[in-house]
C-alpha positions in Angstrom: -5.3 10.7 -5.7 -8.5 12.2 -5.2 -9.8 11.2 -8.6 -8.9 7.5 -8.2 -10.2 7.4 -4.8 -13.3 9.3 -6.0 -13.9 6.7 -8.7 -13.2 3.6 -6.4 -16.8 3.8 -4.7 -18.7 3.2 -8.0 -16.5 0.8 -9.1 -17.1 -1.2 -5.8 -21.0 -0.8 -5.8 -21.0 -1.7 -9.8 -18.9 -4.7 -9.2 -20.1 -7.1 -12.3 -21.9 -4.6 -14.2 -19.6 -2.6 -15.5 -20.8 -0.1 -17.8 -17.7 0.4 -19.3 -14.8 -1.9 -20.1 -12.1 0.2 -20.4 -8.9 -2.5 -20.9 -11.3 -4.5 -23.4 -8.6 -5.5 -25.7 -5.8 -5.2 -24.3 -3.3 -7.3 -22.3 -1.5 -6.1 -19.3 1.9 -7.7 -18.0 2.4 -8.1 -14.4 6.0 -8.3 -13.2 6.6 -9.7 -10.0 9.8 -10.6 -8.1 8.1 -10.7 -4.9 5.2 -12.8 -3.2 2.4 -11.1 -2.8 -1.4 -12.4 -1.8 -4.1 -9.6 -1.6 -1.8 -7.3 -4.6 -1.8 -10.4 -7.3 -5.2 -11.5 -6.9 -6.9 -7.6 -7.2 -4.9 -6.8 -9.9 -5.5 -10.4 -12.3 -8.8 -9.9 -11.2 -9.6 -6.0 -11.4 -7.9 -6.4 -15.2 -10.2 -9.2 -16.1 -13.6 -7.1 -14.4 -12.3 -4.4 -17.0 -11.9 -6.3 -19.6 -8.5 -7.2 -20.1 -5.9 -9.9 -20.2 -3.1 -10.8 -18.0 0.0 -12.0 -18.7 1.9 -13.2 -15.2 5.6 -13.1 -15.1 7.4 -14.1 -12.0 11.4 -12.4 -12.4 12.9 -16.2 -12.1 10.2 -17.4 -15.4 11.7 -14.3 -17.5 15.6 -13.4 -18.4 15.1 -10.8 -15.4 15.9 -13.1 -13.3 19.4 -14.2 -15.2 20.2 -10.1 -15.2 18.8 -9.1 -18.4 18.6 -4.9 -17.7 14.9 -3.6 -17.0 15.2 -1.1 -19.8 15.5 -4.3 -22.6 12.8 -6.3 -20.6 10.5 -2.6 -21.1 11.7 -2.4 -24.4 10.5 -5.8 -25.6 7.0 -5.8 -23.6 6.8 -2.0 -24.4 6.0 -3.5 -28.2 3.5 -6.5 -26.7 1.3 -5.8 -23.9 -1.3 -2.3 -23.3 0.8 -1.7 -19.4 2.6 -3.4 -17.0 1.6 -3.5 -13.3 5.6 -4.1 -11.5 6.1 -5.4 -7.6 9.8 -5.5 -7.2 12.8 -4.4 -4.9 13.7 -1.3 -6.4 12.1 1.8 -7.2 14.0 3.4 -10.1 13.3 -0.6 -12.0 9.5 0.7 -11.8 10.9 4.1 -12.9 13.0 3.0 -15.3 10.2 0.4 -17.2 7.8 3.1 -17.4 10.4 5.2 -19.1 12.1 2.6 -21.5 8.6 1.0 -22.2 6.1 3.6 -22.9 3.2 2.3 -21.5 1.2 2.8 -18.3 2.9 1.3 -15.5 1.5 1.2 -12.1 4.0 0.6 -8.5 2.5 -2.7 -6.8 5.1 -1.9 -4.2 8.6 -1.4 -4.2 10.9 -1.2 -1.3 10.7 2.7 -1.3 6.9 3.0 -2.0 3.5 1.3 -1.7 0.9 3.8 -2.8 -1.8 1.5 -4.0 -2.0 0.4 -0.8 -2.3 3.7 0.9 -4.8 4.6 -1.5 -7.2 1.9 -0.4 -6.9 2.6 3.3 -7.9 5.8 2.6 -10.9 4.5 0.7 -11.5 2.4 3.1 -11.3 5.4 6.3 -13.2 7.3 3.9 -15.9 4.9 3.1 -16.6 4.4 7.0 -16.0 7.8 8.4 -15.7 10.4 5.5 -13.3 12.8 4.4 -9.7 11.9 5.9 -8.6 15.9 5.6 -8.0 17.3 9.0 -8.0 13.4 10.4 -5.3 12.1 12.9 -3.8 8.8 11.4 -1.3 6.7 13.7 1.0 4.7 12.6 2.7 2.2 14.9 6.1 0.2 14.5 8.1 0.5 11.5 9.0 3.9 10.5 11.3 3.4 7.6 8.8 1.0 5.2 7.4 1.7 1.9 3.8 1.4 3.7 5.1 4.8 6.1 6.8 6.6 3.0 4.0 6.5 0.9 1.5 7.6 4.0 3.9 10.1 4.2 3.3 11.7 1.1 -0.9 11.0 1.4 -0.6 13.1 4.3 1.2 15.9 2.6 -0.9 15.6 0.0 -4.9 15.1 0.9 -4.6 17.2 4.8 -4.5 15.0 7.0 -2.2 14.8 10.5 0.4 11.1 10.1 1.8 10.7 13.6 4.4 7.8 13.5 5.4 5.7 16.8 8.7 4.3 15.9 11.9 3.5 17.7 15.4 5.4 17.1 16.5 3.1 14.1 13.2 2.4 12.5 12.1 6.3 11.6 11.5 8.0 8.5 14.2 9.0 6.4 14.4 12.9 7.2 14.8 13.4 3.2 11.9 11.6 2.6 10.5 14.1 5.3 11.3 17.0 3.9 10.3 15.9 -0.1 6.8 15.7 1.4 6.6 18.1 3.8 2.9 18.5 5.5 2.3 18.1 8.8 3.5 14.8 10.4 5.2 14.3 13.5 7.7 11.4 14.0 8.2 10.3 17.6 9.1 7.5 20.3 6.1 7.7 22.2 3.5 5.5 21.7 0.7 7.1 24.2 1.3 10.6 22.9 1.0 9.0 19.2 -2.1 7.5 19.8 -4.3 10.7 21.8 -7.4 11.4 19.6 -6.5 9.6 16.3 -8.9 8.7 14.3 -7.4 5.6 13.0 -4.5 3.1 14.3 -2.3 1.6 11.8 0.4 -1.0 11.8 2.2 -3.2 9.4 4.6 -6.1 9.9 7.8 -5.7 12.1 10.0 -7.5 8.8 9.6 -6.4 5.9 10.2 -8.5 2.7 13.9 -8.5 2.7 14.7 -8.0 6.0 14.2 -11.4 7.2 17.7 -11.3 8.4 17.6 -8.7 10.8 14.0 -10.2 12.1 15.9 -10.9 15.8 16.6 -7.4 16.1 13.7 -5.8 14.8 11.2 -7.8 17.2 13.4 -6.9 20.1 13.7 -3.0 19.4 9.6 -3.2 18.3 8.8 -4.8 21.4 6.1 -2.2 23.2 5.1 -0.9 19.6 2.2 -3.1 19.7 -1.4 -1.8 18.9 -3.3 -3.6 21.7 -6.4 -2.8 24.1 -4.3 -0.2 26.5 -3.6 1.7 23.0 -6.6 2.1 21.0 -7.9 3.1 24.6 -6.3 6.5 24.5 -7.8 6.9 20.4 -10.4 8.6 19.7 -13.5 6.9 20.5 -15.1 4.8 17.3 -11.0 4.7 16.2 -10.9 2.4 13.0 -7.7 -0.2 13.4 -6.5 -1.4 10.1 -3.6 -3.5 9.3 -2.3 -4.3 5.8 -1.5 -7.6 6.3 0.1 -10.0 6.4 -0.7 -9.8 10.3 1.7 -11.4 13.2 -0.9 -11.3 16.1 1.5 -10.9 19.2 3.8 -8.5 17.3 2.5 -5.5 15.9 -0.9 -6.6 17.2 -2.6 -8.9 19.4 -4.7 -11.1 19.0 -7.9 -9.6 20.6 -7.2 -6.4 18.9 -7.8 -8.0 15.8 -10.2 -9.9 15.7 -12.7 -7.0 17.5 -11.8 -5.1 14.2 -11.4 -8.0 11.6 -14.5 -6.3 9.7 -12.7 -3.5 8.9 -9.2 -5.1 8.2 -10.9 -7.6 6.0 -12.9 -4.8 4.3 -9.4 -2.8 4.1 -8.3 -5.8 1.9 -11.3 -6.3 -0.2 -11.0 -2.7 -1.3 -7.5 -3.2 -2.7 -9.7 -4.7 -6.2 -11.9 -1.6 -6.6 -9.0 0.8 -6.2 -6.8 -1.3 -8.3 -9.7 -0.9 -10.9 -9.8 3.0 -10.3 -6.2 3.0 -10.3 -6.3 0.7 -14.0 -8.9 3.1 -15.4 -6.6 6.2 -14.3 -3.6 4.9 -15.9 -5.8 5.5 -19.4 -7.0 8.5 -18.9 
């Protein structure tokens, strides 16, 4: 982690003068069965800026998506393409390509995990208010998402303190938990989550997937909202980031923001120079 993220700076600053072309030729796969926005476009991108191809392949253009296993699918691309970048449902498909395949295969997000994501709002703190270790990061609304596990494991990981505002229902897996360890606190309270932290941070109240409990969800999220009355009892300077998409009335509103649309917007710019720093990794 702290390679890639050391590496993402130049990247960013040397953005169309690379001196090095590290995926010159070669041809990465990307395998995705769900939408995505910021994750597509930084990664086609960030593969072409290094000198690669890209080979798109949506799950329902490919015999995925009429149940061929994932180990043939890696088997077969294994022989065609230089790595495979994979945004799916399930974690052990991501697992299981990587193994079956051979080649260097990077999680775009999965239902358990999201780490390139985390990785770039670490850049991002990092960027605008230096080292994160010893930091307070809040985390508001959704407990249980692949955004929370894998800021979970940064925490346990790079020092940092990951307080997460959730309600009963929507909290960490305690396994999860205990795998990382560090020092994160899990609780119901939204004030005492937010006292001092350097950073707010919220996601969506559904989830891909979870469209059908989306009733439910907004009613048990309802007061989980980073908003004014919050970011008040943060630290003062507190960054607000947001992975987006964004729901402005949910998880935040709409004043909220836009006062810190600079550093959301910023937050998803980054996601194509760590996607580069994670690409170059993935050789090394």
């Amino acid at each position: 982690m702290e390679k890639i993220l050391a590496a993402s700076g130049p990247l960013k600053r040397e953005r169309g003068h690379h001196r090095e072309q590290p995926l010159a030729g070669q041809t990465w796969a990307m395998l995705f069965s769900k939408s995505s926005t910021r994750t597509r476009v930084s990664f086609e991108v960030g593969i072409r800026e290094l000198g690669g191809q890209v080979v798109f392949l949506n799950s329902n253009d490919i015999q995925l998506g009429r149940g061929e296993d994932i180990q043939d699918t890696a088997r077969v691309l294994g022989r065609m393409v230089h790595g495979a970048v994979i945004r799916t449902y399930a974690q052990s498909d991501v697992e299981e390509f990587a193994r079956f395949s051979g080649l260097p295969t990077i999680n775009a997000l999965t239902d358990d995990e999201h780490p390139c994501q985390i990785l770039t709002d670490i850049f991002t703190f990092e960027e605008k208010r230096g080292p994160i270790q010893g930091k307070i990061v809040a985390l508001i609304g959704d407990g249980a998402s692949n955004v929370t596990n894998s800021w979970i494991f940064a925490a346990a990981r790079l020092g940092f303190e990951l307080r997460i505002a959730a309600p009963k229902g929507y909290q960490p897996d305690p396994a999860v938990l205990s795998r990382a360890g560090g020092k994160i606190i899990v609780t119901e309270d939204v004030k005492a989550a937010m006292k001092n932290a350097d950073m707010l941070y919220t996601d969506v109240w559904v989830s891909m997937g979870k469209e059908a409990e989306s009733a439910e969800r907004i009613q048990k999220m309802t007061g989980y909202q980073i908003n004014a009355g919050l970011l008040s009892l943060a630290r003062p300077g507190a960054l607000v980031m947001h992975c987006l998409p964004a729901y402005k009335g949910k998880e935040i509103d709409d004043a909220t923001f836009e006062a810190h649309a600079q550093t959301i917007f910023d937050q998803a710019e980054n996601r194509l120079h760590v996607q580069k720093a994670v690409l170059s990794w993935a050789l090394s």
